[in-house]
Gaussian input, Z-matrix of N, CA and C with variables (Angstrom, degrees):
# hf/3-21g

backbone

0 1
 N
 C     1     B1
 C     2     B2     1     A1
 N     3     B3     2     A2     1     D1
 C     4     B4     3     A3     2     D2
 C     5     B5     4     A4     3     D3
 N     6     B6     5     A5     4     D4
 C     7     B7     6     A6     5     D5
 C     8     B8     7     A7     6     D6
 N     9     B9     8     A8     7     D7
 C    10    B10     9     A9     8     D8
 C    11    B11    10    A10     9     D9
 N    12    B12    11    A11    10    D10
 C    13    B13    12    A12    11    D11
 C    14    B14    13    A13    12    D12
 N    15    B15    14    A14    13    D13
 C    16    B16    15    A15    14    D14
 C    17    B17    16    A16    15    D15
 N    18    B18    17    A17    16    D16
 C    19    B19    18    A18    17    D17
 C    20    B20    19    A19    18    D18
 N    21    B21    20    A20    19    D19
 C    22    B22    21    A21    20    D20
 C    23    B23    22    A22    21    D21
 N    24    B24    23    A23    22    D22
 C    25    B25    24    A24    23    D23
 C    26    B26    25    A25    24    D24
 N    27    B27    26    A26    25    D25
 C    28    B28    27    A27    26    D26
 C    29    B29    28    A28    27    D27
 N    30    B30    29    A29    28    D28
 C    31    B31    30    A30    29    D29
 C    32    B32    31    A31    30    D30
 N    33    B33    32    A32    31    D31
 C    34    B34    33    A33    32    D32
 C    35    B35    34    A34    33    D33
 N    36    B36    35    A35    34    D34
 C    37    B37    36    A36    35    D35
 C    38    B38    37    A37    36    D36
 N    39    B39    38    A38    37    D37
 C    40    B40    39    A39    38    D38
 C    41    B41    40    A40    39    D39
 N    42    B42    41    A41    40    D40
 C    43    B43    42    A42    41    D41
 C    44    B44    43    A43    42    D42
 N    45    B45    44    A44    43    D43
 C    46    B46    45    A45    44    D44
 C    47    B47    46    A46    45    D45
 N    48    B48    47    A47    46    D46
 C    49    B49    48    A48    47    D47
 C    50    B50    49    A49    48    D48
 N    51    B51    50    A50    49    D49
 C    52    B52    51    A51    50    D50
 C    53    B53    52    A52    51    D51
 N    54    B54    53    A53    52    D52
 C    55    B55    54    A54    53    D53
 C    56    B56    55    A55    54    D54
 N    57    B57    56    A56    55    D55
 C    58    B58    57    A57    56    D56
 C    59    B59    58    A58    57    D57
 N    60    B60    59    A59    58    D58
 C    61    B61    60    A60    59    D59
 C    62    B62    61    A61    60    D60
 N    63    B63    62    A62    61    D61
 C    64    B64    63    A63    62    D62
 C    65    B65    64    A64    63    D63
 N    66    B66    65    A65    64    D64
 C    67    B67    66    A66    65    D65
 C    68    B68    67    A67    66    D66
 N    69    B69    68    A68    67    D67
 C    70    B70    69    A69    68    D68
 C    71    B71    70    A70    69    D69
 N    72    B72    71    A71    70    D70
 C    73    B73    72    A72    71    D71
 C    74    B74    73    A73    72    D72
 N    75    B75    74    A74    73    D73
 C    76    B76    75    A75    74    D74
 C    77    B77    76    A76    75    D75
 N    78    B78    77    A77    76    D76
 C    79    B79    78    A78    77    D77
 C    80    B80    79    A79    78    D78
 N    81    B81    80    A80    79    D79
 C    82    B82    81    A81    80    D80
 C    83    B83    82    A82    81    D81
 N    84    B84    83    A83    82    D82
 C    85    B85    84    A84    83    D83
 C    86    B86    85    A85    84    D84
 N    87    B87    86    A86    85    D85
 C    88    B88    87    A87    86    D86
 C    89    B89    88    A88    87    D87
 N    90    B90    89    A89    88    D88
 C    91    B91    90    A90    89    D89
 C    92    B92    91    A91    90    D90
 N    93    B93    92    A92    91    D91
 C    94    B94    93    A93    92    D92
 C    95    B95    94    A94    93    D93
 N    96    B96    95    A95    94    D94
 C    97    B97    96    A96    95    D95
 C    98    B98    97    A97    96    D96
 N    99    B99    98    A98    97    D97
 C   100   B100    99    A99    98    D98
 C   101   B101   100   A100    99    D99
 N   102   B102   101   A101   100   D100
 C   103   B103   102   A102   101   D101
 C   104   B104   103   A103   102   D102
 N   105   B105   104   A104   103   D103
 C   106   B106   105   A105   104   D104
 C   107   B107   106   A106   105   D105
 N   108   B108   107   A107   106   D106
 C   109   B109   108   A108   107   D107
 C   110   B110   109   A109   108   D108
 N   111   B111   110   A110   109   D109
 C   112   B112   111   A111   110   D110
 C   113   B113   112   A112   111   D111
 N   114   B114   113   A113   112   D112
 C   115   B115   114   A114   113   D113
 C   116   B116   115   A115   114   D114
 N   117   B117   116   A116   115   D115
 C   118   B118   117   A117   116   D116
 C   119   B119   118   A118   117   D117
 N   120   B120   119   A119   118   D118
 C   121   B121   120   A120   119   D119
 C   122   B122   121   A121   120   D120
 N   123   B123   122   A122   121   D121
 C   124   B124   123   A123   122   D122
 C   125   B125   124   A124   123   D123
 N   126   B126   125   A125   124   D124
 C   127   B127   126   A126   125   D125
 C   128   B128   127   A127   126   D126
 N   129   B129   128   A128   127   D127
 C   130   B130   129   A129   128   D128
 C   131   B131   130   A130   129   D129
 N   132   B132   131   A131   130   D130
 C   133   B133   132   A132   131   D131
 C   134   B134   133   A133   132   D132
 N   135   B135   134   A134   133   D133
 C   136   B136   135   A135   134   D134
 C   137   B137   136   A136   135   D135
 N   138   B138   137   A137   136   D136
 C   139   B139   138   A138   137   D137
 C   140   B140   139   A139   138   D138
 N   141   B141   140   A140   139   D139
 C   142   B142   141   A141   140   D140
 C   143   B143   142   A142   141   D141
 N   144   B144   143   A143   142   D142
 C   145   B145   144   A144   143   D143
 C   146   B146   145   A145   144   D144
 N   147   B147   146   A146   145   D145
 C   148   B148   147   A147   146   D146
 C   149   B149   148   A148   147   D147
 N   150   B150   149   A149   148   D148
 C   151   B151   150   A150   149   D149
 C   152   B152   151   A151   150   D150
 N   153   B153   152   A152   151   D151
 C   154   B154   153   A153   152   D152
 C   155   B155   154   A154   153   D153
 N   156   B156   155   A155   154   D154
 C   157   B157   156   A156   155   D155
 C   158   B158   157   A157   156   D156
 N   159   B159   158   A158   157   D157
 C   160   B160   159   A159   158   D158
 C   161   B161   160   A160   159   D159
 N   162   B162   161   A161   160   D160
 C   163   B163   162   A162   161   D161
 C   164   B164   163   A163   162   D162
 N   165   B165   164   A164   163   D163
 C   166   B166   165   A165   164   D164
 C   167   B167   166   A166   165   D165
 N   168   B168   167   A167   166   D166
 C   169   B169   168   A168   167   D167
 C   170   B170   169   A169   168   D168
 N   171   B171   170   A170   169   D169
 C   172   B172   171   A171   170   D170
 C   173   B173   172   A172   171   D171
 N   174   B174   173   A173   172   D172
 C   175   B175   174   A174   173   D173
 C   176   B176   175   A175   174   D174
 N   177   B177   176   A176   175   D175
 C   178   B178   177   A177   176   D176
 C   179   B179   178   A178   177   D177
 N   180   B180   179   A179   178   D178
 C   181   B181   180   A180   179   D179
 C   182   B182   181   A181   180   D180
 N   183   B183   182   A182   181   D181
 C   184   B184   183   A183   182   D182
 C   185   B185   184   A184   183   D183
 N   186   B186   185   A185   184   D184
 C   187   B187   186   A186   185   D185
 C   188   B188   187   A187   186   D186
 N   189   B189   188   A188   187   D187
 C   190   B190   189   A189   188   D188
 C   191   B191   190   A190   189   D189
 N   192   B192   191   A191   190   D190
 C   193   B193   192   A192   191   D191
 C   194   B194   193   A193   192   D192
 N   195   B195   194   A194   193   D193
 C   196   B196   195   A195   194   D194
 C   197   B197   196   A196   195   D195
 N   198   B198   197   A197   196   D196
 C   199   B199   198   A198   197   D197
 C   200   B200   199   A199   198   D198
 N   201   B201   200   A200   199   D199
 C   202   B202   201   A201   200   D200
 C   203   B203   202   A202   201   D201
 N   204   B204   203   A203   202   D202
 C   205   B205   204   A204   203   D203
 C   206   B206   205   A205   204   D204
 N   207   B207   206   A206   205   D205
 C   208   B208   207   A207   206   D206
 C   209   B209   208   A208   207   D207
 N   210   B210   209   A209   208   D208
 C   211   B211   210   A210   209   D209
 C   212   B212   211   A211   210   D210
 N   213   B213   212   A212   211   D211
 C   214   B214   213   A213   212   D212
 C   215   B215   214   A214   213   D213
 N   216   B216   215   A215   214   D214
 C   217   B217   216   A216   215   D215
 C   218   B218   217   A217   216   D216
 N   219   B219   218   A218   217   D217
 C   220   B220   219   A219   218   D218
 C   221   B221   220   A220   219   D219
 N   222   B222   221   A221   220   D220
 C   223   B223   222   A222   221   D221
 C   224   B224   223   A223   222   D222
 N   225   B225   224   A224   223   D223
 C   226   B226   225   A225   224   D224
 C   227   B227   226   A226   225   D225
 N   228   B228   227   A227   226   D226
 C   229   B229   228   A228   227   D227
 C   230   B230   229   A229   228   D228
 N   231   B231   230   A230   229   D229
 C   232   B232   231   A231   230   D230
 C   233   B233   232   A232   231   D231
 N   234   B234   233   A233   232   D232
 C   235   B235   234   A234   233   D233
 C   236   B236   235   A235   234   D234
 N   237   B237   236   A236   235   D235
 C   238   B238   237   A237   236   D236
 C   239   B239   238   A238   237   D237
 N   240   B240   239   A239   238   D238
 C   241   B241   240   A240   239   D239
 C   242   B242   241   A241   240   D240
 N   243   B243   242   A242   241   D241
 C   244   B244   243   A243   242   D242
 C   245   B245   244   A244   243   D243
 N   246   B246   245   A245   244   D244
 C   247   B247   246   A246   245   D245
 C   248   B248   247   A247   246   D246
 N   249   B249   248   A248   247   D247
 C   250   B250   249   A249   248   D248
 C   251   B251   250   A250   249   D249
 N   252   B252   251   A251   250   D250
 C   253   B253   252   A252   251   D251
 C   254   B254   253   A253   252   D252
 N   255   B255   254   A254   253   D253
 C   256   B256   255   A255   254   D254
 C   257   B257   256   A256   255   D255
 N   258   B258   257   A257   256   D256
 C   259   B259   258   A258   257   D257
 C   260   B260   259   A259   258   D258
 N   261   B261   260   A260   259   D259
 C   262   B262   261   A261   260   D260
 C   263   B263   262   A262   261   D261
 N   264   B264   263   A263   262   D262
 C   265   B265   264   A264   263   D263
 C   266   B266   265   A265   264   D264
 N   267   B267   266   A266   265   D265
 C   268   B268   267   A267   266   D266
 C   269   B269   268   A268   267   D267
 N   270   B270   269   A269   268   D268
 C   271   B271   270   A270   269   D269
 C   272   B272   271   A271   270   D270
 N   273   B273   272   A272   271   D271
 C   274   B274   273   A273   272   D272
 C   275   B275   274   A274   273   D273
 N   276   B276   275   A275   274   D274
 C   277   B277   276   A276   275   D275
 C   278   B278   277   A277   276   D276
 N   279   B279   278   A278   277   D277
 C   280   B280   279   A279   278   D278
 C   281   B281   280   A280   279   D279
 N   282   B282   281   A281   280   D280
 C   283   B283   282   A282   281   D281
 C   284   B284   283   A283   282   D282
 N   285   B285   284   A284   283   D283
 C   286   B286   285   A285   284   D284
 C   287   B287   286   A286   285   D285
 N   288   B288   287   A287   286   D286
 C   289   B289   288   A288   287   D287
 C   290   B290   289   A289   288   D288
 N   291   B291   290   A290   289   D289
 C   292   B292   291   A291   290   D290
 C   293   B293   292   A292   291   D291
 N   294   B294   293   A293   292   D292
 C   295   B295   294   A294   293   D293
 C   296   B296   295   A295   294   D294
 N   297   B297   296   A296   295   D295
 C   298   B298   297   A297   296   D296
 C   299   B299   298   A298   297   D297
 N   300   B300   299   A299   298   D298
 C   301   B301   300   A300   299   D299
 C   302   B302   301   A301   300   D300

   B1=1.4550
   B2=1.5206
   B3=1.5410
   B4=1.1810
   B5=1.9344
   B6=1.4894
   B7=1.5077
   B8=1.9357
   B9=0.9288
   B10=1.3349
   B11=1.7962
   B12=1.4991
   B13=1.5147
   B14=1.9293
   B15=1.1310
   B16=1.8455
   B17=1.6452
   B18=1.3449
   B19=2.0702
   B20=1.6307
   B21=1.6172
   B22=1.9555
   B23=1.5313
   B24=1.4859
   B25=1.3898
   B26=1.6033
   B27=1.2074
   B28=1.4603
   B29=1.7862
   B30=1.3988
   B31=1.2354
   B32=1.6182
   B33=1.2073
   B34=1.6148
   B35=1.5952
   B36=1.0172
   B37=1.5217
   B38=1.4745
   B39=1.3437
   B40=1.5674
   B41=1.6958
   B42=0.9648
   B43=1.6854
   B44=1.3049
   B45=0.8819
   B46=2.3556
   B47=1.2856
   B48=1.2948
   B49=1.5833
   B50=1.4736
   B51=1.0673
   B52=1.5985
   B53=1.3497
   B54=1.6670
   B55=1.2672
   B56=1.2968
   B57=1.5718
   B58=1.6844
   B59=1.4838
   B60=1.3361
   B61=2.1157
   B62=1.5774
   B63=1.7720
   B64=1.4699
   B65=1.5415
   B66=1.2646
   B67=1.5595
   B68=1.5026
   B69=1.3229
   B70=1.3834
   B71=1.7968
   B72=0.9310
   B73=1.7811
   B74=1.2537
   B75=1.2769
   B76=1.2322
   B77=1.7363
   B78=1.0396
   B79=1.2729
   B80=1.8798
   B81=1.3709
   B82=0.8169
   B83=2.2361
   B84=1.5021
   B85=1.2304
   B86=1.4933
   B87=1.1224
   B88=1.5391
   B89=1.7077
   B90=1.4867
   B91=1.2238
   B92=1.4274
   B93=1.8113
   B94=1.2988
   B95=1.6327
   B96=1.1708
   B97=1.5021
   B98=1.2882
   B99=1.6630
   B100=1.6255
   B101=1.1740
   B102=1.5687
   B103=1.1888
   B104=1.9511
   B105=1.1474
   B106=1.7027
   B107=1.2234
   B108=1.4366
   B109=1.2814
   B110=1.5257
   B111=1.6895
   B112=1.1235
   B113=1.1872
   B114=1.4665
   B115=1.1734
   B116=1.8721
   B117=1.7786
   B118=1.2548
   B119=1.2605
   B120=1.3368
   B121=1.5862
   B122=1.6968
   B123=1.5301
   B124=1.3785
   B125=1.4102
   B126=1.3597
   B127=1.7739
   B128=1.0613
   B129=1.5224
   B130=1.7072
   B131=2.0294
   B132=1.3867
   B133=1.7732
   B134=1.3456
   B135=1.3609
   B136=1.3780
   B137=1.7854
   B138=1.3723
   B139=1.3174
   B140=2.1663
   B141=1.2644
   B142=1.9413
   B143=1.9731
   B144=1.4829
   B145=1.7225
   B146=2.0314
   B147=1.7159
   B148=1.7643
   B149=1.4102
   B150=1.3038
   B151=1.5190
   B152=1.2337
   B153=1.8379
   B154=1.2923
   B155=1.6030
   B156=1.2260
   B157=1.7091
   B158=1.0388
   B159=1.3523
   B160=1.6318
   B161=1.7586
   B162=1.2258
   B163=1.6778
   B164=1.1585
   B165=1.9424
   B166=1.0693
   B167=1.7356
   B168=1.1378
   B169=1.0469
   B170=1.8318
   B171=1.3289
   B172=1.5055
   B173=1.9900
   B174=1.4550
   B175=1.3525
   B176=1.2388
   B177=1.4931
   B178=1.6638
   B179=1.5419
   B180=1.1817
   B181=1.9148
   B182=1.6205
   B183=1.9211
   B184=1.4834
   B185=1.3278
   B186=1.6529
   B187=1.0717
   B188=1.6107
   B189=1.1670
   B190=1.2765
   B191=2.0369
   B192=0.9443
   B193=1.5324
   B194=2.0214
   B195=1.0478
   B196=1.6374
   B197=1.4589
   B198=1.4722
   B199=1.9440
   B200=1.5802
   B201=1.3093
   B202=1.6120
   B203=1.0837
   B204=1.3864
   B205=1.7734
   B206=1.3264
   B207=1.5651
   B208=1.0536
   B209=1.7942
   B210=1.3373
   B211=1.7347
   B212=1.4551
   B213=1.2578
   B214=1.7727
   B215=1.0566
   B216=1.7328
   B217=0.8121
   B218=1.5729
   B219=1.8870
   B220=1.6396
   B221=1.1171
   B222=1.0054
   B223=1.7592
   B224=1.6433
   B225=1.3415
   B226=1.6886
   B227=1.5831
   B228=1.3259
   B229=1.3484
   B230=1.4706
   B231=1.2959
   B232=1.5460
   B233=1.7283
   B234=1.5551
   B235=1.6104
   B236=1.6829
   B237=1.5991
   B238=1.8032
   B239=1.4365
   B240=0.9884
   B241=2.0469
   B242=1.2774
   B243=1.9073
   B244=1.6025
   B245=1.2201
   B246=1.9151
   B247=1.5673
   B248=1.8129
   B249=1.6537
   B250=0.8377
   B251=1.4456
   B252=1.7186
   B253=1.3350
   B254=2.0733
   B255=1.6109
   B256=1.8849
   B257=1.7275
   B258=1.4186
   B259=1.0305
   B260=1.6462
   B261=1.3632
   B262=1.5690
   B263=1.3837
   B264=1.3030
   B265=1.1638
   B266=1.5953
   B267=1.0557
   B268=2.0998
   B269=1.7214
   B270=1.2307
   B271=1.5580
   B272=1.6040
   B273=1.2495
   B274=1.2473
   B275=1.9703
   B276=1.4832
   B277=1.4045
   B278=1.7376
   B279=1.2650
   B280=1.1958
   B281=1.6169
   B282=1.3392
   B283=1.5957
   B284=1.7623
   B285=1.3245
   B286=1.7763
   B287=1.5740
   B288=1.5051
   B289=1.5157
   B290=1.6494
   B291=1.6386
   B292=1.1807
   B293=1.4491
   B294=1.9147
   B295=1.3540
   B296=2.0148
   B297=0.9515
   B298=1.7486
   B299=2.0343
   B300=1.2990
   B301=1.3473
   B302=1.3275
   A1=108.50
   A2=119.54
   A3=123.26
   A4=104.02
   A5=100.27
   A6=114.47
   A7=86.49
   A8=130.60
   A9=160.51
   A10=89.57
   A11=105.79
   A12=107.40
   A13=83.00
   A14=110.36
   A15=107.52
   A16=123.26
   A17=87.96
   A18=87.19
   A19=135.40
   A20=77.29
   A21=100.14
   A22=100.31
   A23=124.14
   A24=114.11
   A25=119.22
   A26=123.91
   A27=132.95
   A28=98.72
   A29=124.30
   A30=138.31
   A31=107.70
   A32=111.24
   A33=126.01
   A34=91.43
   A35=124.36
   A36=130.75
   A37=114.99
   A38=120.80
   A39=100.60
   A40=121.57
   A41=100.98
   A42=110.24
   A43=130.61
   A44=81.23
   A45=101.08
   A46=108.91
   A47=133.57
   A48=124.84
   A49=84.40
   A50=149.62
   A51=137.19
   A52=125.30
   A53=99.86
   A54=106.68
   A55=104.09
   A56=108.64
   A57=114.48
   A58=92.27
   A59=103.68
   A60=99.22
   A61=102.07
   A62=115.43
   A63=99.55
   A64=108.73
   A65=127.22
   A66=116.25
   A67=103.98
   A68=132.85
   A69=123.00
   A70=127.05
   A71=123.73
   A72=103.66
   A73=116.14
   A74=113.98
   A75=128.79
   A76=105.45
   A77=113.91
   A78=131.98
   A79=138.79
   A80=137.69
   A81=106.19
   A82=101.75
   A83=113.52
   A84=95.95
   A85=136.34
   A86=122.18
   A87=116.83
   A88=120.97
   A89=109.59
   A90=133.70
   A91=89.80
   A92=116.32
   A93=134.10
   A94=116.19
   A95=124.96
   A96=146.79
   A97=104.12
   A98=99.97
   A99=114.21
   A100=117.26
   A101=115.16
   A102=121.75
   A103=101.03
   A104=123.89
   A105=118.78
   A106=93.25
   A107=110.74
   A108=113.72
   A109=109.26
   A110=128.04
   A111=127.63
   A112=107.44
   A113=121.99
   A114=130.55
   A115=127.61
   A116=105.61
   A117=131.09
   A118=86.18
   A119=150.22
   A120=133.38
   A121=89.81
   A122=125.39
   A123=103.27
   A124=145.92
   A125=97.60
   A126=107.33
   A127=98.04
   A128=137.77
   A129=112.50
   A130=88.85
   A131=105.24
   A132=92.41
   A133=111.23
   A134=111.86
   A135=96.77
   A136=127.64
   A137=96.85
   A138=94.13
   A139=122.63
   A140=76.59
   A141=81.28
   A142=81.15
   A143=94.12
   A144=86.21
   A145=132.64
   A146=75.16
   A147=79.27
   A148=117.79
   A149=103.09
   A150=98.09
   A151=145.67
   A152=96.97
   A153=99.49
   A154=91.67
   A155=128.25
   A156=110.90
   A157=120.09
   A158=102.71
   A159=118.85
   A160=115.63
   A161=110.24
   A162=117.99
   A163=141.69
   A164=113.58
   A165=121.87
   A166=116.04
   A167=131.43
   A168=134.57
   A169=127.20
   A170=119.42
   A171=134.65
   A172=101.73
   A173=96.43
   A174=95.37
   A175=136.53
   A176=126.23
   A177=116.14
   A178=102.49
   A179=109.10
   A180=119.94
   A181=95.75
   A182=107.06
   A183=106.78
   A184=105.55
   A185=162.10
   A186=163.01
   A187=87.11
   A188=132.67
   A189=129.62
   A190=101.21
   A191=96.33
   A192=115.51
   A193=96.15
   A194=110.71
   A195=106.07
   A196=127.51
   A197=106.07
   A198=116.97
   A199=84.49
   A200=132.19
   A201=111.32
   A202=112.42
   A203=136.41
   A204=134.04
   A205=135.54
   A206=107.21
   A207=115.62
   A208=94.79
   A209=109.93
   A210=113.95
   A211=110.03
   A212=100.65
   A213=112.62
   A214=122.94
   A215=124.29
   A216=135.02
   A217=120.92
   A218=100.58
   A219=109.64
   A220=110.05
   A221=113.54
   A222=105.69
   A223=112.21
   A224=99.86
   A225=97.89
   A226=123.41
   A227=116.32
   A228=124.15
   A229=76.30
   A230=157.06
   A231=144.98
   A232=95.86
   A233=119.56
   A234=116.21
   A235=83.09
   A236=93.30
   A237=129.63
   A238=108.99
   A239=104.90
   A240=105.97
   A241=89.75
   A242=129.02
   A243=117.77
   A244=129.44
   A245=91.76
   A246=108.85
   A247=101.16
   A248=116.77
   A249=149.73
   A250=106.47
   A251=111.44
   A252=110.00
   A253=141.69
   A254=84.22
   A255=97.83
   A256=71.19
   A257=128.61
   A258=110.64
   A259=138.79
   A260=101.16
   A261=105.52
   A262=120.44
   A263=119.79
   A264=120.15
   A265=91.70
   A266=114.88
   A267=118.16
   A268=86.70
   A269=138.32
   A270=131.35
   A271=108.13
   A272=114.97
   A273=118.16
   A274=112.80
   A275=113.99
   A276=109.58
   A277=120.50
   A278=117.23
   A279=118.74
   A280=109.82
   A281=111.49
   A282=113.85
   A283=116.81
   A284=84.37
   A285=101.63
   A286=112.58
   A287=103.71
   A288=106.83
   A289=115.47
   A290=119.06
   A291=148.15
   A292=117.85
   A293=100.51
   A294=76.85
   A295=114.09
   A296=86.17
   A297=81.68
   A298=91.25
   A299=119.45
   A300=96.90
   A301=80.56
   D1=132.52
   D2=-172.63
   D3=-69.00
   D4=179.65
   D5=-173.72
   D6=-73.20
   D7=-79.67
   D8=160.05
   D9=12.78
   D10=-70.60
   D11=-139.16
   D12=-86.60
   D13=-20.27
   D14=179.48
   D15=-90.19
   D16=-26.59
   D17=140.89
   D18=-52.42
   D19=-57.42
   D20=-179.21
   D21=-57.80
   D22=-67.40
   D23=176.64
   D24=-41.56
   D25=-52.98
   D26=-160.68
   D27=-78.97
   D28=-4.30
   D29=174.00
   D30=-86.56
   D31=-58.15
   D32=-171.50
   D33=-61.26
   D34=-77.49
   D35=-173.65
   D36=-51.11
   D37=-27.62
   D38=157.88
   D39=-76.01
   D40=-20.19
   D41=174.67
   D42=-107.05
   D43=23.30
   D44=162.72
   D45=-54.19
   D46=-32.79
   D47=-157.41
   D48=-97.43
   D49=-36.55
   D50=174.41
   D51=-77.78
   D52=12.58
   D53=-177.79
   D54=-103.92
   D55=-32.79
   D56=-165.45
   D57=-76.59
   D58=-41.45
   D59=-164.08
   D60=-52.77
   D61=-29.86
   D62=-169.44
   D63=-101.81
   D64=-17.71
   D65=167.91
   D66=-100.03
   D67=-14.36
   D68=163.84
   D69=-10.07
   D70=119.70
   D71=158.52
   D72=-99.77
   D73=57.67
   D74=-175.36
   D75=-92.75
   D76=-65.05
   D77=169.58
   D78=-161.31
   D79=154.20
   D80=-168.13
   D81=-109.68
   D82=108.33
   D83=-174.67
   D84=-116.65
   D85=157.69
   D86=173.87
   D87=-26.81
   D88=122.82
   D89=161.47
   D90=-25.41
   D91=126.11
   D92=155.58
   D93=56.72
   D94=22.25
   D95=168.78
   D96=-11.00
   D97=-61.65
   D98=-160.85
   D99=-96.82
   D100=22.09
   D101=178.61
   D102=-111.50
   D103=-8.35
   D104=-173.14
   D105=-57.06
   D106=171.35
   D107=175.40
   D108=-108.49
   D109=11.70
   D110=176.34
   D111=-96.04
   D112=170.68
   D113=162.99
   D114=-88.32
   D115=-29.24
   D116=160.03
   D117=-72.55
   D118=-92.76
   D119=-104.45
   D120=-84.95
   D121=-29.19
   D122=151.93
   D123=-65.11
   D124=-25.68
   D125=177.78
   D126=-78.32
   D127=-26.22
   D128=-162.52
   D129=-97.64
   D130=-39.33
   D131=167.71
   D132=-32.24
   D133=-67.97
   D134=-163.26
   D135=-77.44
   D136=-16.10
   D137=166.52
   D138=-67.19
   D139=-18.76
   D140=-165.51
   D141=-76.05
   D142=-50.58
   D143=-178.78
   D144=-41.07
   D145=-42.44
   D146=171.99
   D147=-62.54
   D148=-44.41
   D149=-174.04
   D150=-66.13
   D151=-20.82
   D152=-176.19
   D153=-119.51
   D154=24.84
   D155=149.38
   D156=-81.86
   D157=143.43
   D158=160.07
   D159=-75.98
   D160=-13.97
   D161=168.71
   D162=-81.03
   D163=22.46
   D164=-174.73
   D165=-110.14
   D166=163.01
   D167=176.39
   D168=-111.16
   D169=-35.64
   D170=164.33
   D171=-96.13
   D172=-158.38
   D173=170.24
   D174=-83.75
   D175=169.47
   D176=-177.76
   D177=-41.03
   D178=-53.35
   D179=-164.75
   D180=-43.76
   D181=-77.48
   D182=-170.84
   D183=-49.69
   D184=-24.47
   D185=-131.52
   D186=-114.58
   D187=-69.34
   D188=-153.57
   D189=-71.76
   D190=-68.47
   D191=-178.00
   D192=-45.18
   D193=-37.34
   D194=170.08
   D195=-66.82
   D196=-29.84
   D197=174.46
   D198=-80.51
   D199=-56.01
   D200=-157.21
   D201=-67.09
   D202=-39.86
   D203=133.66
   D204=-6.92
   D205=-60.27
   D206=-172.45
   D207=-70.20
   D208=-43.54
   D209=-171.29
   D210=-43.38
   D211=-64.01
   D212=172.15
   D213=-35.89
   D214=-74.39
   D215=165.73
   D216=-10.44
   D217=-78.10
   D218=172.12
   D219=-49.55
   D220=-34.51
   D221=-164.99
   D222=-66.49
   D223=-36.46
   D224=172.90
   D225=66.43
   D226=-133.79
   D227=-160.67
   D228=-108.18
   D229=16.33
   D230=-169.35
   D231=-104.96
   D232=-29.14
   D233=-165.61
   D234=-103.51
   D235=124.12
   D236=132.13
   D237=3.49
   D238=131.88
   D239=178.47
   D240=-95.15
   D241=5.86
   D242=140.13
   D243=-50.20
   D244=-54.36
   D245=-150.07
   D246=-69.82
   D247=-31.73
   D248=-164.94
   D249=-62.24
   D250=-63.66
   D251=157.94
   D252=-47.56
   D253=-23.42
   D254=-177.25
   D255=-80.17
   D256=-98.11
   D257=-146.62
   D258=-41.10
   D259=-21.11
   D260=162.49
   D261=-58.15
   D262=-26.02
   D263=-156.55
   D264=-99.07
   D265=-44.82
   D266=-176.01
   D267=-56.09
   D268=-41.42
   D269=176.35
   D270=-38.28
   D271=-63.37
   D272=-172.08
   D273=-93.06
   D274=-11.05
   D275=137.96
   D276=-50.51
   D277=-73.60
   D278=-169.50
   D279=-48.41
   D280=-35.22
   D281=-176.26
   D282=-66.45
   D283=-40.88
   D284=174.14
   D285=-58.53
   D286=-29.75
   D287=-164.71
   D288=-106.11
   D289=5.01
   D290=164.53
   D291=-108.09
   D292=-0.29
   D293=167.55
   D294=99.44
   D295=-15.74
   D296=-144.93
   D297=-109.38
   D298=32.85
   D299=177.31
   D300=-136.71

């Protein structure tokens, strides 16, 4: 295998998670979501997002609560035990706002 084509592979495979967020049918959501600095103005983003995509497969709830998962997740040991805390908290926003806590 050339130098060329084992870059390109070792390129694609680090960038899988920006692949799923954009062909995903998970949902379709607002430019930079997971970057607000609220914990509401993300939970209600993504809830308005669940609801009105056509790119979901379970319900708005499982749909939304699955990108903020998936966000975390990727994000790993790279997000702030700030950034870490807003998003914990949009977890139990979104739950509050579905109802479901």
């Amino acid at each position: 295998m050339s130098t060329s084509t084992t870059r390109k592979t070792q390129h694609q495979r680090r960038y899988w998670s920006a692949a799923v967020t954009k062909h995903s049918n998970a949902l379709d959501l607002q430019r930079d979501v997971f970057k607000l600095s609220s914990a509401s103005k993300i939970a209600a983003s993504l809830k308005k997002s669940a609801e009105a995509s056509k790119r979901k497969k379970g319900t708005p709830y499982q749909s939304a609560m699955s990108m903020l998962n998936f966000y975390i997740n990727r994000g790993g040991r790279n997000l702030s035990d700030r950034r870490k805390r807003v998003l914990e908290r949009a977890k139990a926003e979104l739950r509050r706002l579905f109802g479901r806590a």
